[in-house]
C-alpha positions as CSV (number, residue, x, y, z in Angstrom):
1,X,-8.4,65.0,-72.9
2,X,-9.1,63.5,-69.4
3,X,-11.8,65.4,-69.1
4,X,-13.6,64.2,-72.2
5,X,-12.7,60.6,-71.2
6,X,-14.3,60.5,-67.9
7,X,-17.5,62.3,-69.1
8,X,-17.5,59.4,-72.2
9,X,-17.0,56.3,-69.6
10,X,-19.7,58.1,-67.6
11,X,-22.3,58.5,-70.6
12,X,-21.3,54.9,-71.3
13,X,-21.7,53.4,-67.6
14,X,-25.3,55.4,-67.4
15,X,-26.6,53.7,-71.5
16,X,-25.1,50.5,-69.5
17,X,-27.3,51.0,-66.1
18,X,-30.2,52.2,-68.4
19,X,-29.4,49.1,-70.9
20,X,-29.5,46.5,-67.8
21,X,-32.7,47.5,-66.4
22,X,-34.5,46.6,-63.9
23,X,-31.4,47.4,-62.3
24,X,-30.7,48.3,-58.3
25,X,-29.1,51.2,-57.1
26,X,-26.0,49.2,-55.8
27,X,-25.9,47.1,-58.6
28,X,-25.8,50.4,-60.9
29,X,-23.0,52.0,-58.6
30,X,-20.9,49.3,-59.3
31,X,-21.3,49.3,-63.2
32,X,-20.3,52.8,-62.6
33,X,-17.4,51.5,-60.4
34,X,-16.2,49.1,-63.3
35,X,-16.6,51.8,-65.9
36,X,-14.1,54.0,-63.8
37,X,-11.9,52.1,-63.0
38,X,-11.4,50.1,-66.2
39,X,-11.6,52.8,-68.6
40,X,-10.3,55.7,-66.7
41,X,-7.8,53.7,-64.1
42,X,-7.2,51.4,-65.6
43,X,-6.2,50.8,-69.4
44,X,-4.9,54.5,-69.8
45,X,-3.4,54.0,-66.7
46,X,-1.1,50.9,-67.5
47,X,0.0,52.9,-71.4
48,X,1.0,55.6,-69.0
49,X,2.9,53.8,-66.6
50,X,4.7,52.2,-69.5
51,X,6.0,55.6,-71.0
52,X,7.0,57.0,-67.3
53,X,9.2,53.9,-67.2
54,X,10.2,54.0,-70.4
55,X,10.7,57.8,-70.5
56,X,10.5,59.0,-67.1
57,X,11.8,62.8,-67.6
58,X,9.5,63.4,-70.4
59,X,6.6,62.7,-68.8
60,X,7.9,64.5,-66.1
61,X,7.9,67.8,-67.7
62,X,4.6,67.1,-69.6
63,X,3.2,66.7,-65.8
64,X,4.9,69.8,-65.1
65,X,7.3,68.2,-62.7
66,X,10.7,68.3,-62.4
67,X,12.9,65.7,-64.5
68,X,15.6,63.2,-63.0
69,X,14.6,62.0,-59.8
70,X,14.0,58.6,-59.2
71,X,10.8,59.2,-57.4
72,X,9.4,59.7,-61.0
73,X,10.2,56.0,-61.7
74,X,9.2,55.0,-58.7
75,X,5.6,56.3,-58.9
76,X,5.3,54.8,-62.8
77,X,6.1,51.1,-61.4
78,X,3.3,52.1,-58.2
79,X,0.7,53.6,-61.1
80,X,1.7,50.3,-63.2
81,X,0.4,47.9,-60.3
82,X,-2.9,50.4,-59.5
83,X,-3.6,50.4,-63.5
84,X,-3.2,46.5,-63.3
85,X,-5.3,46.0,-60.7
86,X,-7.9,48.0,-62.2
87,X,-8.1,46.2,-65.4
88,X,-8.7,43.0,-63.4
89,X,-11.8,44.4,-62.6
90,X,-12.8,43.0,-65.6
91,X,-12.7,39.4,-64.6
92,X,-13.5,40.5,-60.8
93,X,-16.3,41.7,-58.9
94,X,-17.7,42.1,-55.3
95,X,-15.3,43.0,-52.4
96,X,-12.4,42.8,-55.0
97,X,-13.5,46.4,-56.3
98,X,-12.7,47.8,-53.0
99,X,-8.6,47.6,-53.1
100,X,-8.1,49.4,-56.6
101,X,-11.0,52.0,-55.6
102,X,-10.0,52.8,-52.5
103,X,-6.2,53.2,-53.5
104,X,-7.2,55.5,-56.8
105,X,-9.3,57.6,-54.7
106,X,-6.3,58.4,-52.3
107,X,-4.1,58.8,-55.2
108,X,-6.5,61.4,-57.5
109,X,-7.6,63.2,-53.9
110,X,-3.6,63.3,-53.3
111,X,-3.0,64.5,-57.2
112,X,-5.4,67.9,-56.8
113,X,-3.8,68.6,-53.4
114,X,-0.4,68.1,-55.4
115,X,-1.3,70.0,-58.7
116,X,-3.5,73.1,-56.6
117,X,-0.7,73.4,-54.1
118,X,2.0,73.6,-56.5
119,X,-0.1,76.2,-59.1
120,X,-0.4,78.7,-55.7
121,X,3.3,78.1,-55.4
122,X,4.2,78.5,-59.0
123,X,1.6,81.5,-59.2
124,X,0.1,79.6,-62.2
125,X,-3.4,78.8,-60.4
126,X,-5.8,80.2,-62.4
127,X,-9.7,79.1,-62.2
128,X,-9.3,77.6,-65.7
129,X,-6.5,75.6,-64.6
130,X,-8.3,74.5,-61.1
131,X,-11.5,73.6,-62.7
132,X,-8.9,70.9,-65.1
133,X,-7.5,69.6,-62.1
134,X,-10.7,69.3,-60.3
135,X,-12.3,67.5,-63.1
136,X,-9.6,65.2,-63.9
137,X,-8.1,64.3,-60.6
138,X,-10.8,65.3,-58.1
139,X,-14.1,65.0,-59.7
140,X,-12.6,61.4,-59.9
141,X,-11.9,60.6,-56.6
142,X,-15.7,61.3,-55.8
143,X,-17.1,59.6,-58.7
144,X,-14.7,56.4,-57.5
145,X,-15.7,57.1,-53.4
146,X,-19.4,57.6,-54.2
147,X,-19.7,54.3,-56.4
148,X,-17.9,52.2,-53.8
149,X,-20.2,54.0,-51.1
150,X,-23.3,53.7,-53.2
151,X,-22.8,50.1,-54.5
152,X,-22.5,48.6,-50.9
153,X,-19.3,46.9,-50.7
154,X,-18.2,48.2,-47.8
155,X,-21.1,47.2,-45.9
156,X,-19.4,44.7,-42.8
157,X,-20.4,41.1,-43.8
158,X,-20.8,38.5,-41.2
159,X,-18.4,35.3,-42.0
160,X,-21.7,33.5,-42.7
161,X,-24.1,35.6,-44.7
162,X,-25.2,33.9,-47.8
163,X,-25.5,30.5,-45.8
164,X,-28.4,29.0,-44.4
C-alpha cells in the first residue's frame, strides 16, 4: 500500500513540476520535497502515530515486532512530532524543509537496515520481501536526500545574501 502511495505523490509532484512550468531544477526538487514529505511523511504519518499510541501492541505485531515494550510508545510520540513537522511543510518553505527531511531520511535509511537485518535473522528475507522494504523505506530516504540535495537548501548562505 506504501508502495502505491509514494509512486502516486510522485506522479502527482511531476503533473505539479510539469503544471508550474517554466519551472527550475531546485524549485522542482522542492515541490518534490513537499509532495514527500506531506503526503508520504506526513499526513499518514500523524494517523499512524495516533494508533501506535492508541494501540501500541497491535501495531506492533502488524510491524512484525514484538508487543509490550515501551520503546513501541515511545517511537509513536517521536513519529507523531516527525509527521507534524512534515505537515507544516504546508505553511513553510526554504531552510524550514531541511529539519523534517533530514530526520525522515535517517529514520527510513534506519527502518531498511532494521527490517533487512531482522528478515536475515528471522530467515524470512526473501527478494520479494527486500524489494517492499526497499521501496517503502529506502527508495524513500533517497527520494527525500536527493530533493533536499537537488533543491539547494543546503547550500551555506552568507548572513547577508539577499541584501544589497
Amino acid at each position: 500500500m506504501f508502495v502505491l502511495l509514494l509512486v502516486g505523490l510522485l506522479a502527482a509532484a511531476a503533473i505539479h513540476v510539469v503544471l508550474a512550468r517554466p519551472v527550475a531544477r531546485e524549485r522542482g526538487a522542492e515541490i518534490v520535497l513537499l509532495w514527500v514529505l506531506i503526503g508520504y511523511c506526513g499526513v499518514p504519518g500523524v494517523a499512524i502515530s495516533l494508533f501506535d499510541l492508541i494501540r501500541p501492541d497491535a501495531l506492533a505485531h502488524r510491524f512484525g515486532f514484538p508487543p509490550g515494550g515501551a520503546s513501541q510508545v515511545f517511537l509513536g510520540w517521536a513519529y507523531l512530532a516527525m509527521s507534524v513537522l512534515s505537515v507544516l511543510a504546508i505553511r513553510y518553505r526554504g531552510a524550514y524543509l531541511i529539519g523534517p527531511a533530514v530526520a525522515w531520511s535517517i529514520f527510513f535509511a534506519g527502518a531498511t537496515f532494521v527490517h533487512l537485518g531482522e528478515g536475515h535473522r528471522t530467515g524470512s528475507l526473501t527478494h520479494p520481501y527486500a524489494l517492499i522494504i526497499f521501496a517503502s523505506h529506502g527508495l524513500v530516504t533517497v527520494v527525500l536526500a536527493g530533493a533536499l540535495l537537488a533543491s539547494g537548501l543546503l547550500r551555506a548562505r552568507g548572513p547577508t545574501e539577499g541584501t544589497s
